[in-house]
VOBA-1610 file (N, C-alpha, C; in pm, whole numbers, padded with zeros to 5 digits, always signed):
BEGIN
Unk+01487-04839+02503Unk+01443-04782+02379Unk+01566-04740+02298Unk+01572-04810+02174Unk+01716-04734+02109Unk+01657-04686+02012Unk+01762-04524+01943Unk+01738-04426+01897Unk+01797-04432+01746Unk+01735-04484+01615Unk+01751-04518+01515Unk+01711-04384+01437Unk+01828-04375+01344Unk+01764-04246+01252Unk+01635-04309+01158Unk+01583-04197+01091Unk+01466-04191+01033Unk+01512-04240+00878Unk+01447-04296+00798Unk+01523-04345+00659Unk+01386-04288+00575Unk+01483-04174+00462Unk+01406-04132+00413Unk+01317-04178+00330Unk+01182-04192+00280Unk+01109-04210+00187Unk+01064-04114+00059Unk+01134-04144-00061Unk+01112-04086-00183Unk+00972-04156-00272Unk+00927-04042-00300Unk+00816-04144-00391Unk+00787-04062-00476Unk+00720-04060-00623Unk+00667-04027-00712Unk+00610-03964-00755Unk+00537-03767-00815Unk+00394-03778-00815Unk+00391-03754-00979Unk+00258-03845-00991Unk+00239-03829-01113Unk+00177-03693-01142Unk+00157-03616-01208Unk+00079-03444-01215Unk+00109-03412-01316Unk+00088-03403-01456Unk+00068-03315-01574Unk+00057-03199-01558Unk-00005-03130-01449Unk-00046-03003-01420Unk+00058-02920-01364Unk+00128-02997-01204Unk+00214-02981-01162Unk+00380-02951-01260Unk+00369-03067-01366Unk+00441-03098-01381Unk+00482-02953-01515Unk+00355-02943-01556Unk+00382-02746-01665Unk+00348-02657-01603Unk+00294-02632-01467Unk+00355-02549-01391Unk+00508-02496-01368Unk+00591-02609-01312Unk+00742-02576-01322Unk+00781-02591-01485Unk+00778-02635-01562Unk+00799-02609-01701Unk+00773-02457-01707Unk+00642-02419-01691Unk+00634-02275-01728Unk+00683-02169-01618Unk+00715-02213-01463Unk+00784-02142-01378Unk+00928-02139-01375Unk+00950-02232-01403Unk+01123-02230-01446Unk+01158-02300-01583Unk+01169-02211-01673Unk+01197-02259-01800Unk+01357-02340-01796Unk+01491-02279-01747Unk+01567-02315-01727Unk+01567-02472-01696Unk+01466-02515-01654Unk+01450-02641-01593Unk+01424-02736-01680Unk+01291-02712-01769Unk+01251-02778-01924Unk+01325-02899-01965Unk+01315-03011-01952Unk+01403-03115-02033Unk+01434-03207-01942Unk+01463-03148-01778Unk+01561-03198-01699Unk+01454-03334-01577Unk+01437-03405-01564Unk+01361-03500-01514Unk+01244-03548-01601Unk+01188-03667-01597Unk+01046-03624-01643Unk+00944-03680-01528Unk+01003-03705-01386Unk+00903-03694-01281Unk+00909-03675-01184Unk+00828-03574-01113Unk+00828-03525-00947Unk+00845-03584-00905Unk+00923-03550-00765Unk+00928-03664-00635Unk+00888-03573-00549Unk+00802-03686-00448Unk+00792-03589-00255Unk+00904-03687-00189Unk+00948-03651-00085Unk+01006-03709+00056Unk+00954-03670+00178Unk+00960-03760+00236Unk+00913-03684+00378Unk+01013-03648+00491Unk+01161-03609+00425Unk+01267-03525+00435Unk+01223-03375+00492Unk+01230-03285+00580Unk+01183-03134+00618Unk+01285-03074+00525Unk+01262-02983+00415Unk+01338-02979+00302Unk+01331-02803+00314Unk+01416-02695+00272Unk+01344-02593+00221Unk+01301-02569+00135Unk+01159-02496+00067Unk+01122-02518-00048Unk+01112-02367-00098Unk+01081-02338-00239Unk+01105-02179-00303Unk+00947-02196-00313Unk+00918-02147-00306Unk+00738-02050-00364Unk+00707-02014-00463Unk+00654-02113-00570Unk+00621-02046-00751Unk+00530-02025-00752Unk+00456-01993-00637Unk+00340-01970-00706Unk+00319-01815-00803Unk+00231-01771-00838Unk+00293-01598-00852Unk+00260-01516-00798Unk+00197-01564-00626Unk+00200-01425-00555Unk+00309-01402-00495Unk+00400-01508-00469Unk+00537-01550-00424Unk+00587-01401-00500Unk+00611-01376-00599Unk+00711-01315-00712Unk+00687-01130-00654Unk+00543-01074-00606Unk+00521-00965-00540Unk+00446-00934-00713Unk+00449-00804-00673Unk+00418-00683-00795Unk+00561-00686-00953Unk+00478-00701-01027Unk+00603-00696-01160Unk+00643-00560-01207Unk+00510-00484-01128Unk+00503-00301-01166Unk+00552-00255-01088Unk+00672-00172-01125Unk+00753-00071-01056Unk+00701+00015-00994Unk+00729+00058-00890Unk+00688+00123-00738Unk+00613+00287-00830Unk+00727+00310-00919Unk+00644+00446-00936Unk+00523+00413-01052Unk+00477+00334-01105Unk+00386+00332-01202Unk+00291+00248-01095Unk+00328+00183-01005Unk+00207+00102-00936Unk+00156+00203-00869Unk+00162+00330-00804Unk+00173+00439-00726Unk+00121+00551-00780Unk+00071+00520-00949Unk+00026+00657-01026Unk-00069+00730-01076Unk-00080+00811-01038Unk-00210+00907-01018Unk-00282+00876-01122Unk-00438+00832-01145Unk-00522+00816-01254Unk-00636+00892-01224Unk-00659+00944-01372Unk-00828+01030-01344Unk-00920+00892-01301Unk-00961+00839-01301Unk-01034+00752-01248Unk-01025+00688-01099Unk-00909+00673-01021Unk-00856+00632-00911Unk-00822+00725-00812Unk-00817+00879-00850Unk-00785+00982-00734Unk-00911+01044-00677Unk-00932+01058-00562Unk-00986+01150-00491Unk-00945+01286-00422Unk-01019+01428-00529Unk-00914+01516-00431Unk-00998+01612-00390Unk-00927+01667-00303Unk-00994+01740-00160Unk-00979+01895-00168Unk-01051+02040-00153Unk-00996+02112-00104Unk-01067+02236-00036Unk-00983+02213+00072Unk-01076+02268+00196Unk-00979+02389+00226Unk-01061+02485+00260Unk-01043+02678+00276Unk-01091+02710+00369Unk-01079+02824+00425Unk-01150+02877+00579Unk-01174+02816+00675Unk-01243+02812+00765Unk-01236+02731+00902Unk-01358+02593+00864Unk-01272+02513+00842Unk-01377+02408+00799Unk-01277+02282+00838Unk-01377+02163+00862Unk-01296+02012+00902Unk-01359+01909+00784Unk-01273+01795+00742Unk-01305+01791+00620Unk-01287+01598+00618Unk-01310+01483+00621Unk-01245+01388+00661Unk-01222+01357+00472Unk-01096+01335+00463Unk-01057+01307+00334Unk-01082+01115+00314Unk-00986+01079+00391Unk-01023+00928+00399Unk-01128+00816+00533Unk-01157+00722+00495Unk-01208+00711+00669Unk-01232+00493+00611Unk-01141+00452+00484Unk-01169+00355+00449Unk-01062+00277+00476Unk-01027+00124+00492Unk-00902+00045+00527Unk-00866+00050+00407Unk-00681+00046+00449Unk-00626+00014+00329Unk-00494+00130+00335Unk-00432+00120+00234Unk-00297+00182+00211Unk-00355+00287+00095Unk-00265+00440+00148Unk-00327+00551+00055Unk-00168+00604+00014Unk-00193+00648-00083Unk-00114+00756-00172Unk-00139+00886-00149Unk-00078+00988-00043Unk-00145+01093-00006Unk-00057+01214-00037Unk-00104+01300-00179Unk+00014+01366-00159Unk-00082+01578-00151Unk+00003+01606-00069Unk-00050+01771+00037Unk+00008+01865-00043Unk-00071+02013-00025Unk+00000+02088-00030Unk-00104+02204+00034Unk-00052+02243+00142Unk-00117+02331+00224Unk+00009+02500+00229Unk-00132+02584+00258Unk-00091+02718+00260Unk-00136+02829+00393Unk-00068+02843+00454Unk-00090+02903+00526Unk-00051+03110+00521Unk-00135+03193+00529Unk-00065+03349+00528Unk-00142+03411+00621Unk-00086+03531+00652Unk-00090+03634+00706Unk-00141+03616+00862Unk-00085+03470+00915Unk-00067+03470+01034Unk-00228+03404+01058Unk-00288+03385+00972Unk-00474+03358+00999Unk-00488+03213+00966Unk-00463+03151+01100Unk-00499+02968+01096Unk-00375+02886+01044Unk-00433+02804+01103Unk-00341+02677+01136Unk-00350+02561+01042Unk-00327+02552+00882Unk-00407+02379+00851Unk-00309+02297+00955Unk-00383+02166+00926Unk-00284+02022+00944Unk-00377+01938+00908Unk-00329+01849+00856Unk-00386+01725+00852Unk-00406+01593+00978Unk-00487+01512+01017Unk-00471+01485+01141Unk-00533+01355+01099Unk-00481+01219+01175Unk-00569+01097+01186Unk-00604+01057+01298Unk-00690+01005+01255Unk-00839+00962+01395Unk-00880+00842+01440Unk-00887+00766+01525Unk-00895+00641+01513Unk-01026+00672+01574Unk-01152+00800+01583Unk-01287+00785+01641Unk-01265+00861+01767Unk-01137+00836+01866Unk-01178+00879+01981Unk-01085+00996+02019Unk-00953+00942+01952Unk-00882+01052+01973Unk-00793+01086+01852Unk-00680+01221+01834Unk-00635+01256+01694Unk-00533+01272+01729Unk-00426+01283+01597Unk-00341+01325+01623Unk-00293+01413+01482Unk-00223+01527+01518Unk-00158+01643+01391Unk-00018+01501+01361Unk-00044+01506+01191Unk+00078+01460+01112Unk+00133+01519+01043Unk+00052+01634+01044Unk+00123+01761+00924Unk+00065+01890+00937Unk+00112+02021+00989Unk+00019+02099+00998Unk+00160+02227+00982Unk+00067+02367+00951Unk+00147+02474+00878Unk+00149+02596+01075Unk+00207+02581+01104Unk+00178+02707+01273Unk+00288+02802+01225Unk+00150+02946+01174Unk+00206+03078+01170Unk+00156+03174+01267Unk+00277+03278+01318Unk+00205+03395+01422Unk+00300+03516+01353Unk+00297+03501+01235Unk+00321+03642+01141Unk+00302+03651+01030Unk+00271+03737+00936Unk+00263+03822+00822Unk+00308+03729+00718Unk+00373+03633+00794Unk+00420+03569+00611Unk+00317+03438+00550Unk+00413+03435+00419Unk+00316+03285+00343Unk+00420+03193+00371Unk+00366+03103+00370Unk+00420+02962+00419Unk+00339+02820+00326Unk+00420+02779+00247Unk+00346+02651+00201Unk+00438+02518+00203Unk+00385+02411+00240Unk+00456+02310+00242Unk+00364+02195+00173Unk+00464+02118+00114Unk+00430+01987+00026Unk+00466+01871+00022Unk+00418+01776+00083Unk+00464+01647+00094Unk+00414+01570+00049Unk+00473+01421+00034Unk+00398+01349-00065Unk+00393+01180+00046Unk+00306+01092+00038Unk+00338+00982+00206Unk+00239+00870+00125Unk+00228+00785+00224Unk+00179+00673+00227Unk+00086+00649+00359Unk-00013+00639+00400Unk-00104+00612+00507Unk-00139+00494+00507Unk-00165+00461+00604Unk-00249+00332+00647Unk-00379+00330+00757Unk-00488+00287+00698Unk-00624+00311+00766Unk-00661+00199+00802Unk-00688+00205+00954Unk-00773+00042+01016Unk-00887+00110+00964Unk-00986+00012+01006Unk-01134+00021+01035Unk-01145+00091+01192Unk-01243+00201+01110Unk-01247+00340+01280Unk-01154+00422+01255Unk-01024+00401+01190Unk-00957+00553+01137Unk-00985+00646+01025Unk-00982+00730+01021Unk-01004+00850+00929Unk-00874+00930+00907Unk-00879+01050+00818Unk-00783+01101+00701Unk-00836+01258+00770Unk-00804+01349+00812Unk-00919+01437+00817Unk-00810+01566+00784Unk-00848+01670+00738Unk-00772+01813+00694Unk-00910+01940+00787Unk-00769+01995+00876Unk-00843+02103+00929Unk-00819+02182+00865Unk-00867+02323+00835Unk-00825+02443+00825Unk-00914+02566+00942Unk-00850+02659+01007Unk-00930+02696+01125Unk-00889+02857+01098Unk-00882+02913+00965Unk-00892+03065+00941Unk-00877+03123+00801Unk-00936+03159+00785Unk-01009+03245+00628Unk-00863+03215+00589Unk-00739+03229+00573Unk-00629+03241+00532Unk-00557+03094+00473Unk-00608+03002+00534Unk-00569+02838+00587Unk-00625+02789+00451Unk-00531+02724+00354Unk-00579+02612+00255Unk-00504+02460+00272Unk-00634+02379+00207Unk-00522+02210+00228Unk-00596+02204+00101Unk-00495+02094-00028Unk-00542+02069-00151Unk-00455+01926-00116Unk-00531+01842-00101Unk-00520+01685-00085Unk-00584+01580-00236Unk-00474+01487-00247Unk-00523+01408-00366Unk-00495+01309-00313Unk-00580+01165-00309Unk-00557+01033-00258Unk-00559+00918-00350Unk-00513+00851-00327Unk-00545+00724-00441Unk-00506+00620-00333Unk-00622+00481-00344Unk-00552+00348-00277Unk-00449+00280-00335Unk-00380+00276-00279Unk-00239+00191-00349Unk-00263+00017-00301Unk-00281-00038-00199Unk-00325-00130-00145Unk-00396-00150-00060Unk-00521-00280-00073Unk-00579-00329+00056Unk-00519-00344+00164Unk-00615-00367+00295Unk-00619-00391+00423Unk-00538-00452+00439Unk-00488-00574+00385Unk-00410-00756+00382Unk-00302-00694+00266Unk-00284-00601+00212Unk-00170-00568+00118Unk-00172-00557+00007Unk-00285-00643-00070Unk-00309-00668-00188Unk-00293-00527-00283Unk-00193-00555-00350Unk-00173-00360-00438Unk-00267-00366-00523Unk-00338-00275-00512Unk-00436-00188-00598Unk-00381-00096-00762Unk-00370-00150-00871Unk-00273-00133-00965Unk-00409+00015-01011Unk-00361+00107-01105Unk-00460+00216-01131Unk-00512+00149-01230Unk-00642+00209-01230Unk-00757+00139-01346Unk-00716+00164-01451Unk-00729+00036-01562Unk-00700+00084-01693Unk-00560-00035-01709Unk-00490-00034-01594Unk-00380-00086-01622Unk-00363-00261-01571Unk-00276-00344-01675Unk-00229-00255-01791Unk-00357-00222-01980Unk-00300-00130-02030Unk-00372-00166-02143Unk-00374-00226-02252
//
């Protein structure tokens, strides 16, 4: 058996469609051939399509709080509260208070069977204590968002917004753009 290289095959495609696609994906290009070729060469190729390109909206405006898109939370005294419990990527930003030594908030996620503290205020004196953070979550299906508070003293003031689906897809705020 002898071992002959492979000889490439170039051929043609005709596509109007194809063909103002890259016209309108790479303007730079405009003028320069006037017809596609395939090979059956293993080639690397770039990705025009335009999910290829990501988000065109900057991280902080894709990320921004809308009266229409926030959900907010706020839970006092000894109470459990599940803020989120839907798939997807959240915008979660806290601000819990803890005084005079009476309860514990935290915030905690759940996958149903068991939890865990991601943020929580532990006082055993006289003072006020508040902390504020601002995060990003991610919820399977069966996880939850949940804010304890476990004493008359204990506040959580939670605001959420989805930033993206399950699969990634960013969730831009309603309205936008206008």
């Amino acid at each position: 058996m002898t071992n002959r290289p492979s000889v490439p095959e170039i051929i043609t495609v005709n596509s109007e469609a194809l063909q103002t696609q890259i016209r309108d994906l790479l303007p730079s290009q405009n003028g320069f051939g006037s017809e596609l070729q395939a090979s059956n060469v293993i080639t690397p190729i770039i990705d025009l399509t335009s999910s290829a390109g990501g988000s065109s909206t900057p991280i902080e405006l894709q990320e921004a709080l809308g009266f229409a898109d926030i959900t907010a939370n706020f839970v006092t005294g000894s109470a459990t509260t599940t803020i989120l419990n839907q798939v997807g990527f959240f915008l979660v930003d806290v601000l819990m208070v803890a005084s005079n030594g009476d309860g514990i908030p935290q915030l905690q996620l759940s996958d149903g069977s068991t939890t865990k503290a991601i943020m929580k205020i532990d006082m055993a004196s006289d003072k006020v204590s508040t902390v504020s953070r601002r995060f990003t979550v991610f919820l399977t299906a069966g996880d939850s968002l949940i804010a304890v508070t476990n004493g008359t003293q204990a506040q959580i003031n939670v605001v959420t917004r989805q930033i993206a689906t399950g699969d990634g897809t960013l969730v831009e705020p309603t309205g936008f753009p206008v």
